[in-house]
N, C-alpha and C positions, 0 to 999 in steps of 0.2 A: 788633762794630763795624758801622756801617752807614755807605752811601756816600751823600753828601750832597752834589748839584751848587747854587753857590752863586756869585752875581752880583754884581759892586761897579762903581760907577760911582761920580763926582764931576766937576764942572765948577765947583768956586771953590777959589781959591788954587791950590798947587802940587800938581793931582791927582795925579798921578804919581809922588808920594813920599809924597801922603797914603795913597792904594789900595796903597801897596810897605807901608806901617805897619798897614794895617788887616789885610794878610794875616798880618804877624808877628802883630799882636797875639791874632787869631780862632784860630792854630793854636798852642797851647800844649805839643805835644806828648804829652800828657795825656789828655784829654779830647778833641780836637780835632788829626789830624795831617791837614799838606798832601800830599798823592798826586799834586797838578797843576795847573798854572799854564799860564794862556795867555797869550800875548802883550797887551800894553798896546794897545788899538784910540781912535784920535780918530773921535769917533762925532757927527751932526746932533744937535741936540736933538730931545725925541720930548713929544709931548704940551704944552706951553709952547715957541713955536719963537725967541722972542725974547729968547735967553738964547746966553750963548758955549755953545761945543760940549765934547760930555766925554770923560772917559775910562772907558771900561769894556775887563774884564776878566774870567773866568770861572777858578773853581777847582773842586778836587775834593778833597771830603776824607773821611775816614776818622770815625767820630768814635761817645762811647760815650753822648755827649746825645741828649735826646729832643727830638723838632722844636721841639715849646715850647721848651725849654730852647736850643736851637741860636739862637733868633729871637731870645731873651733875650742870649744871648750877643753875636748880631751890632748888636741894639741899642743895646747897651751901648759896643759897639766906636765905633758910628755916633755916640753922646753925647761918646764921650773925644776923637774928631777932630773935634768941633764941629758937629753936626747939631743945630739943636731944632725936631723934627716941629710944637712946636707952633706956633712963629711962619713957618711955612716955608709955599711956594705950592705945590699939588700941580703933581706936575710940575716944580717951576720947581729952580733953582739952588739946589747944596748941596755939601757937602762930599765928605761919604761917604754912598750910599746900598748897602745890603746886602741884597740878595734870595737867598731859601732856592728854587731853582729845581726841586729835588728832593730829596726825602729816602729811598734805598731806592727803593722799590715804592709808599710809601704815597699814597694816594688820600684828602685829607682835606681837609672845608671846616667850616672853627670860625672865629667871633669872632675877628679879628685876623690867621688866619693858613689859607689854602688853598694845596692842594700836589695835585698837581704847579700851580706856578704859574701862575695864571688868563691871564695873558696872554702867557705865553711864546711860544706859534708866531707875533704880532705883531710879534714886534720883533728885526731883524735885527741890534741893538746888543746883544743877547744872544747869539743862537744864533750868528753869525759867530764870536765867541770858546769858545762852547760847542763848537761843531763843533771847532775846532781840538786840544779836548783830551778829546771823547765823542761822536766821529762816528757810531759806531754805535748808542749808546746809544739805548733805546728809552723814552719820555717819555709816557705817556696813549697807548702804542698806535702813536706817531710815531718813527722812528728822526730824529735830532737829522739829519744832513745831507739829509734829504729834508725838514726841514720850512724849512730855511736858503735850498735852492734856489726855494723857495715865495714867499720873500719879496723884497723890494727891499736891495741891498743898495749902493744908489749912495749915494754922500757917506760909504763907513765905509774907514780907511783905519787900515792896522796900522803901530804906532810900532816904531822902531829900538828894541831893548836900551838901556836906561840903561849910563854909563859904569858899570863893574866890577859888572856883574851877567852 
């Protein structure tokens, strides 16, 4: 099994029951088990800033896919909540987005999918929830709380627990 740090974000419709569905869906116990969940964060937009604000969320999972296969998997999760990459604005508003933020150790740039991911120590709507559940964790050489205190992290603000969670 290998440890696979992984990203969900969404800002249309009801993000916060959609990212609760995409985590069941991605961990089938199987192939794919959840190790750890972080709190729900209402985060700025990043990249397109004229768009409502989202929720992101970070996990950890366990899992016997291979990266390809892992991206496949979250892709597919990202189609069944209603993503379509193809009519969609980069950046802009979506449902469910899925980023593979690590997989392991490995070090890999292919067509469609680099890891550890290219713009992770940018964006504080990640690592603020990464940190909460892989502070120490060491990413391209960075441990995950020292690249967090790096960044900006005004406008990112963590949600209450949903009722009966």
């Amino acid at each position: 099994m290998t440890e696979a740090l992984l990203a969900l974000g969404g800002n249309v419709g009801d993000s916060r029951a959609i990212l609760d569905r995409a985590v069941t869906m991605l961990n089938d116990g199987k192939d794919i088990r959840l190790t750890a969940r972080s709190a729900d964060y209402l985060t700025p937009p990043w990249g397109f800033k004229y768009q409502a604000p989202f929720v992101n969320l970070c996990i950890a999972v366990a899992t016997t896919l291979s990266a390809r296969d892992l991206l496949a998997r979250a892709q597919t999760v990202e189609l069944k909540l209603g993503r379509d990459r193809a009519h969609e604005k980069r950046w802009g508003p979506r449902t469910a987005d899925i980023d593979i933020i690590a997989y392991g150790d490995l070090a890999l740039d292919e067509l469609g999918l680099t890891l550890p991911h290219p713009r992770l120590f940018e964006r504080a709507f990640v690592l603020r929830p990464l940190a909460e559940i892989a502070p120490d964790r060491v990413i391209a050489g960075q441990k995950v709380r020292d690249a967090l205190a790096a960044v900006d992290t005004a406008g990112i603000k963590r949600l209450p627990p949903l009722p009966g969670t």
